[in-house]
C-alpha positions as CSV (number, residue, x, y, z in Angstrom):
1,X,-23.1,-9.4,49.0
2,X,-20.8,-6.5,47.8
3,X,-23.1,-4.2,49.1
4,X,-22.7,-5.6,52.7
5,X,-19.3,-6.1,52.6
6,X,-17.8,-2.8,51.6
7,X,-20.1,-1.1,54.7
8,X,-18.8,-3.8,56.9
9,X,-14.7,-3.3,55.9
10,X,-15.1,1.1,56.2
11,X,-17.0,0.3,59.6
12,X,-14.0,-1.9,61.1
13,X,-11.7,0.8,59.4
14,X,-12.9,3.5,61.3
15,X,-12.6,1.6,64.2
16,X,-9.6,0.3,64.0
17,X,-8.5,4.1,63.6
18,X,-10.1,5.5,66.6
19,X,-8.7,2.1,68.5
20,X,-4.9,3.4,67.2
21,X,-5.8,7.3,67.6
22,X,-7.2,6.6,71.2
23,X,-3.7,4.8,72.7
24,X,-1.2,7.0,71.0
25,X,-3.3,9.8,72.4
26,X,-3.0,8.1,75.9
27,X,0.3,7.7,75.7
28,X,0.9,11.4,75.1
29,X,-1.3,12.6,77.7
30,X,0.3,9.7,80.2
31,X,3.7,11.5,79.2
32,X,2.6,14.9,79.6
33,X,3.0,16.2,76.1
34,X,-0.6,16.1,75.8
35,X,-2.7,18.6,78.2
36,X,-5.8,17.8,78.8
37,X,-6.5,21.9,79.6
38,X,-6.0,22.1,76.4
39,X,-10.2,22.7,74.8
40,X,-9.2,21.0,71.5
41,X,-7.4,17.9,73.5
42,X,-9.9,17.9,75.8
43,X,-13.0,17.5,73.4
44,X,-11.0,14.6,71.2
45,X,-10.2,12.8,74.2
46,X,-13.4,12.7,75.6
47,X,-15.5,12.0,72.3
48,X,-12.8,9.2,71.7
49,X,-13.6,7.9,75.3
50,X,-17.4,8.1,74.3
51,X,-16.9,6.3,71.3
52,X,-14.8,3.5,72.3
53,X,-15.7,2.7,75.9
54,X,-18.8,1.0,75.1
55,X,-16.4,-1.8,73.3
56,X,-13.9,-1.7,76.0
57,X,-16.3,-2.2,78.8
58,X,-17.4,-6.5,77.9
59,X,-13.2,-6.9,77.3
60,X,-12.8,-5.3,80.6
61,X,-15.2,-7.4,82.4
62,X,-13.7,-10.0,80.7
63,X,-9.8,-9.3,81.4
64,X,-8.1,-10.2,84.6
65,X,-7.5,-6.9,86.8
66,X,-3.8,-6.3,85.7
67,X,-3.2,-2.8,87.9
68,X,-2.8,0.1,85.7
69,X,-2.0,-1.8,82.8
70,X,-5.4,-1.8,80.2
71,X,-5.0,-4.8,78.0
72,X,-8.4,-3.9,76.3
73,X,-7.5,-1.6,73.6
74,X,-5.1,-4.8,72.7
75,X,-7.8,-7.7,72.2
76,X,-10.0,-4.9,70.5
77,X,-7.6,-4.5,68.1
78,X,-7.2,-7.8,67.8
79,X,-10.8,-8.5,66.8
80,X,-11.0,-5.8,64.6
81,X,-7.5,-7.4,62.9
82,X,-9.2,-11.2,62.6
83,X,-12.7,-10.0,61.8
84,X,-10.8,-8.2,58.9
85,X,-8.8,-10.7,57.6
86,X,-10.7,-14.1,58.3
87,X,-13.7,-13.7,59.0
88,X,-15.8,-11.6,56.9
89,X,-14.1,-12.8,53.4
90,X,-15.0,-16.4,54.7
91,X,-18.4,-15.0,55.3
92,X,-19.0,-13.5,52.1
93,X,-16.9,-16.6,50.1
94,X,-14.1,-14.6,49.7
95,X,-11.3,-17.0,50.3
């Protein structure tokens, strides 16, 4: 079970990660201390947009349209969080 586990905790990690790395990085380019003319900014951005959009897209469909405010990052987090810490250990017969 060990051997499915530990994949399964580094996978939600990572995400989590790029989930936290993808909204600070919004909130920079949003305030304009981020450009995206910048190559390196640029090529992070979009490979973060690449990587994350396809979980953002069901939330979005999901989510009331709230104007410019983009709840999704939230509830992903939020998944990621409770698949962490309750679900998979009860899985597995951690708890």
């Amino acid at each position: 079970m060990m051997a499915i586990y530990g994949p399964l905790q580094l996978i939600l990690q990572v995400v989590w990660f790029f989930i936290i790395a993808h909204v600070i990085m919004s909130w920079l380019i949003n305030f304009q201390i981020l450009n995206l003319h910048q190559q390196m900014v640029a090529q992070i951005w979009y490979g973060l947009n690449r990587i994350l959009e396809p979980i953002y897209r069901p939330i979005r469909n999901v989510l009331p349209d709230l104007g410019g405010i983009d709840l999704a990052p939230l509830v992903a987090l939020l998944v990621v969080i409770s698949l962490q810490s309750y679900i998979l250990p009860s899985i597995f017969g951690f708890i």
